[in-house]
N, C-alpha and C positions, 0 to 999 in steps of 0.2 A: 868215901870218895865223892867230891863236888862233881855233878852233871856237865859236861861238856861236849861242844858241837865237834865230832872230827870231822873233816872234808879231803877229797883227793880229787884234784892237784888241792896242795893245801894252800896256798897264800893266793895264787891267780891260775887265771886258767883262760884260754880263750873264748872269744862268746858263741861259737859255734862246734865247744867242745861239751860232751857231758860233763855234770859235777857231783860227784859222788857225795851225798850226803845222809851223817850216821850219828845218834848221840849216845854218848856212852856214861855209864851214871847212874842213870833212874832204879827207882825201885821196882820191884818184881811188878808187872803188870799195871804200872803207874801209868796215867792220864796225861798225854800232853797236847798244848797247840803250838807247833811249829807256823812262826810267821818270818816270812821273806820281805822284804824293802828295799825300792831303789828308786834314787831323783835322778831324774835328767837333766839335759845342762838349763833349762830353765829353769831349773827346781821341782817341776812337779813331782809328786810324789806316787808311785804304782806299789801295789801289794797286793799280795795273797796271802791265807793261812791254811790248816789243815791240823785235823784232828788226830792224833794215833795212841796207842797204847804198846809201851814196852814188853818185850818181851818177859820171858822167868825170868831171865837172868839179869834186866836189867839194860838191857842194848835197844838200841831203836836204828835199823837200819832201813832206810825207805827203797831200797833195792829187795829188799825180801818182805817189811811191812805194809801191809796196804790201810791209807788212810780212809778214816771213817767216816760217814756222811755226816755234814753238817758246816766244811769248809770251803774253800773256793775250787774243792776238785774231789772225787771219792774213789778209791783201786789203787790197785800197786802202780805208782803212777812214780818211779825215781827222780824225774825232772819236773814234777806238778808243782813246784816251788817257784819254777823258772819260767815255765810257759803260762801257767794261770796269773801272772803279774798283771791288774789291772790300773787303771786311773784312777785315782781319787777325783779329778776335775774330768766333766763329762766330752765325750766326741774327744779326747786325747791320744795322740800314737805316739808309742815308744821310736824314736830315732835318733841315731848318736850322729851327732853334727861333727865332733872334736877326735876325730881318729888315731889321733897319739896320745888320748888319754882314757884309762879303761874307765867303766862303770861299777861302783861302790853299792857289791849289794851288803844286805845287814840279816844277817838270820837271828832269830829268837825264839828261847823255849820257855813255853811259860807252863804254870799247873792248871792243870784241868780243862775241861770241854766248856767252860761257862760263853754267855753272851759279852763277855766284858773279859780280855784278858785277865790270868790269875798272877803269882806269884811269877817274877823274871826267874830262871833257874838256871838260863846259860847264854851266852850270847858269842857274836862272830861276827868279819868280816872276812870279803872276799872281793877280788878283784877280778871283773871280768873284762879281758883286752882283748882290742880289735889288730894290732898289727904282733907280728909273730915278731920276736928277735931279729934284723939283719933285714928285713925286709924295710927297701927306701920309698919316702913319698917324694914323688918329685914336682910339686907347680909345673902345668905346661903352659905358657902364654906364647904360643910361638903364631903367626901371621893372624887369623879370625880364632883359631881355636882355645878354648876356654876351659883346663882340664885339670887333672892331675893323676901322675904315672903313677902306677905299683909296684915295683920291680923284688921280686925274689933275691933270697941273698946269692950271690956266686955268680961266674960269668956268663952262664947262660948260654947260647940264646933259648930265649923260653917263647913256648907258645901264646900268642898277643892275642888279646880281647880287649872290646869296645864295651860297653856297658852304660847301658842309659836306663832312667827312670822315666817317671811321668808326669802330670799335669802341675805335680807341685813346685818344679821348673829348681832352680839353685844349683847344687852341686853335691850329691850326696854322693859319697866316698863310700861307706860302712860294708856296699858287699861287693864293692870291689875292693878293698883291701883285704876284706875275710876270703876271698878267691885268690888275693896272691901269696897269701898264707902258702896257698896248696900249691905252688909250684906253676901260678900262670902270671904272663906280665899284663895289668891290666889296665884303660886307660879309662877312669871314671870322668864323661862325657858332658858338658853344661851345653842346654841350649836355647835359653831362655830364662829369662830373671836372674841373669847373674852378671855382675859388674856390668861389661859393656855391651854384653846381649840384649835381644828385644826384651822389654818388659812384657809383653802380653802375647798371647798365645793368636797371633793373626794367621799367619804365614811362615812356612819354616823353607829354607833353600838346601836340598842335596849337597850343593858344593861346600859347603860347610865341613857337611858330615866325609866329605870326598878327600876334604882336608885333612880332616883326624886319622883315616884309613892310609890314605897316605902317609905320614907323619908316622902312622906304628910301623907301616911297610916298610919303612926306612930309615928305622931303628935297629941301629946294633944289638942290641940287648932281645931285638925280638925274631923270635925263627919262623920262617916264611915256609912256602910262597905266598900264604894266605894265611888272613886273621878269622877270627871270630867274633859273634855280634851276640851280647845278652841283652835282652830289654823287657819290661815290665809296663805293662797298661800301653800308655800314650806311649812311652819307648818301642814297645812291643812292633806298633805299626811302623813307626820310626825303620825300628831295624829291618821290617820283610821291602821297606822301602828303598834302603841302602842295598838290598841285598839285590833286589830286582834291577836297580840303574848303575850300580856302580862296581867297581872290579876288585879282584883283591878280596873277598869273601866267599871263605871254605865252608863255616859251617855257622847254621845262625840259631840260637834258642830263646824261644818268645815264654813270659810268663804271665797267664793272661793278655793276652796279646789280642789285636784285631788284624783280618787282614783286610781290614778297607783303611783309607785314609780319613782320621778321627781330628774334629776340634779345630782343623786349622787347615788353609789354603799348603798346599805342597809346591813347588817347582826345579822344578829342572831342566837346564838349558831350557829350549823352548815347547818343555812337558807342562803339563798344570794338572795335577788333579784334584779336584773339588772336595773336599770335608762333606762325611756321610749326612746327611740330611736328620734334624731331631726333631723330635714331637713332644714338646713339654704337657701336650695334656694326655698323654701317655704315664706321666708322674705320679706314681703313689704317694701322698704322705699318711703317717701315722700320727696317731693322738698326741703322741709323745713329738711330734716334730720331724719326727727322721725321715727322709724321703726314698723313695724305694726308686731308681732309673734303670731298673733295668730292661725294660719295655719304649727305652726313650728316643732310640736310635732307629733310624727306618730300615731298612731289608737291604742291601744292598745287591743283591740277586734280582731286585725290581729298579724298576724305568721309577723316576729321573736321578737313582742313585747310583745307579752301573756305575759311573766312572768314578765312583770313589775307591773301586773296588780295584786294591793295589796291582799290578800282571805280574805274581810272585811265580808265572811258569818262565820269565826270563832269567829267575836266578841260577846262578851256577854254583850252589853251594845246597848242604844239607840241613836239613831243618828238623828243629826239635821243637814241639807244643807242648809245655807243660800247663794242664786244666784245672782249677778247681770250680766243680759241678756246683759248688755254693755261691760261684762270682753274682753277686747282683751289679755288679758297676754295668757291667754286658755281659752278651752270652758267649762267651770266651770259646764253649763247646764245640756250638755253631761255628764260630770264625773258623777253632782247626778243624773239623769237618771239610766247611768248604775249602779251605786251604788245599789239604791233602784231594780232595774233587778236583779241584782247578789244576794241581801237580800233573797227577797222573794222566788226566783225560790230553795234556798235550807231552805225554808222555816223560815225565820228572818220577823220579824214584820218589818213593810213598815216606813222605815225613813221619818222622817215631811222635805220638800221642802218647801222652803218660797222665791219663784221668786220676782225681782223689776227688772221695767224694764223700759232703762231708767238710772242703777245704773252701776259704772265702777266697773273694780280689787279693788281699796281700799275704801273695806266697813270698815270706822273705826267709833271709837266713836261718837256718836252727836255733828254738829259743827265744826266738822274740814272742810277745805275747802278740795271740791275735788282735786284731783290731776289728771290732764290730760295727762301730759307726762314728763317723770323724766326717771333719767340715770338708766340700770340695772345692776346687776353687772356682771352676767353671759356672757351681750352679750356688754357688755362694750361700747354700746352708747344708747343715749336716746328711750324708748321707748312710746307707746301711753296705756295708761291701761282703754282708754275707758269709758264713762259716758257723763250724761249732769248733771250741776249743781243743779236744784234745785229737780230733778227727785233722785240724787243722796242722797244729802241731808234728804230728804224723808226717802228715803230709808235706811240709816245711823237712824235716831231717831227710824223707826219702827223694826229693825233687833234687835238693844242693847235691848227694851223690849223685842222680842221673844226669843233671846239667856238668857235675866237674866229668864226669865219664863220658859224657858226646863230646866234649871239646877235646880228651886227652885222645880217644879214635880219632877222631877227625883234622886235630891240629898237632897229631907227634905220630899219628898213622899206628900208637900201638893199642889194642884190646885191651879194654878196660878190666875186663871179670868180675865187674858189680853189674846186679839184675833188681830188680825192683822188688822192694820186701812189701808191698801192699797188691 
């Protein structure tokens, strides 16, 4: 019998789902390098390999074999296929732009441990999708707003979320349509560098975001009385921002998040708050080029940066910090610390903190590989955002439960009964 890859789901599967992967074939105690492959819509090319040895009888299942040192990961590690997927071209991040069309990974079994692939002995493909069956996208161009909806399949009304990203500005869709998978309507948010938006990160105006808030509020399809806010980095502050001036936000979860206002003038009616003050020669660089910013941003607990510092005790809604203690963009820790300070001291229920540590800046969906150092755009060369692979990854599958579990308590009022496996 010829060596063959099985897989479960066998043909596709979603990208935020585990992929069982097992070869079946080999000769008793045979040598193999399992290599995984996948381009993105530019083409680049990311991969990983790993070492193992089959069993007696010939099986190689990576749910009970652990791979051997010497390849991109070592331990019984089932998805090290998936998460240790690197660049071949340097400072590169895995992002899917095109969300009605999956990603084409390629598995391959070759013979032996050598430095040079051996002998091809099985091969496969597999489809990894980001939108589930039944689930619509819908282009929102309605007055300023700049979006597009996620809606679940059936009539709903389902619980609505806002979801913004950060400094890389466009319109990334990927995990807001991997959240409407599970049963939430979501409106993945542009608010800068895209069509008719600013080009550059000067100034950003509340009413904008007042508009999107609006617009889900008074969506049939979305169940009220309040939405919910996900944001990441520069979205992060974004959303404790909406949450603090504007109405209509129940519950809001930051991922890596600031709570001062970062990178750009804010206003509101006749509010202004000032972008936290930076110190470039606070900048590390390394040999290699990478710049280390985490030391770049000033204190915002000190004079003449106070008022960058968002008034997250006006909001009427509940907040969730998801941290990873390896962020170097900033210290994310710090932010929810002081957050959950400022909450309570004017009497706000104590925001849920859910630390990994261990985990960089981009906490994204399950299975994306981490990203160690990619170009910013702010400081215009490569920077380091911190993490270690499989500490990250962890951390990545137990966050997406804790973030879809605060918005289902808070935005359907029922207990979730998932708790935190880390």
């Amino acid at each position: 019998m010829a060596p063959s890859i099985r897989l479960s789901p066998a043909a596709r599967s979603l990208f935020d789902e585990p992929l069982a992967i097992a070869v079946q074939g080999l000769g008793p105690r045979q040598q193999v390098t399992l290599r995984t492959s996948l381009r993105d819509e530019t083409g680049e090319l990311f991969q990983a390999s790993a070492h193992y040895q089959a069993g007696d009888d010939g099986e190689l299942d990576l749910a009970r074999c652990p791979a051997l040192p010497g390849g991109s990961f070592s331990g019984l590690e089932p998805m090290g296929l998936l998460w240790a997927l690197q660049p071949q071209k340097p400072f590169w991040r895995l992002i899917k732009r095109h969300v009605q069309s999956p990603f084409l990974l390629q598995l391959e079994v070759f013979e032996g441990h050598g430095e040079r692939p051996g002998r091809l002995l099985a091969q496969a493909q597999h489809e990894r999708a980001f939108l589930r069956d039944g689930v619509r996208r819908v282009p929102v161009r309605e007055g300023r707003i700049r979006a597009t909806l996620f809606l679940p399949p059936g009539d709903g009304p389902f619980p609505g979320i806002i979801d913004l990203y950060g400094t890389g500005g466009g319109l990334p869709e990927y995990r807001a349509c991997l959240l409407a998978n599970h049963g939430f309507a979501v409106l993945a948010l542009a608010f800068y560098s895209y069509e008719d938006l600013p080009k550059g990160m000067k100034e950003f105006h509340l009413e904008y975001f007042e508009e999107a808030i609006n617009y889900m509020l008074q969506h049939t399809k979305v169940k009220g009385p309040g939405i919910g806010l996900l944001g990441h980095s520069k979205g992060g502050d974004l959303c404790v921002s909406m949450a603090s001036f504007l109405k209509g936000i129940t519950a809001t979860a930051l991922i890596n998040g600031s709570v001062a206002n970062v990178g750009a003038v804010l206003r509101y009616k006749d509010i202004t708050i000032p972008p936290l003050g930076i110190n470039p020669k606070r900048i590390k660089v390394s040999k290699s080029g990478i710049a280390d910013i985490i030391d770049a941003l000033n204190n915002p607990l000190e004079e003449p940066d106070q008022q960058s510092f968002i008034p997250l005790e006006k909001a009427e809604c509940c907040f969730l910090f998801i941290v990873g203690q390896d962020d170097h963009n900033w210290k994310s820790e710090f932010f929810a610390v002081e957050g959950s300070k400022r909450l309570q001291a004017h009497g706000k229920e104590k925001p849920e903190i859910v630390c990994y540590p261990g985990a960089g800046h981009y906490i994204e969906p399950p299975f994306f590989p981490m990203c160690a150092a990619s170009m910013h755009l702010l400081f215009g060369k490569p920077v380091m955002w911190g993490g270690e692979p499989k500490a990250h990854c962890e951390a990545q599958i137990d966050a997406w439960q804790q973030i879809q579990a605060f918005f289902r308590k808070h935005l359907t009022g029922k207990p979730s009964g998932t708790s935190s496996k880390l």
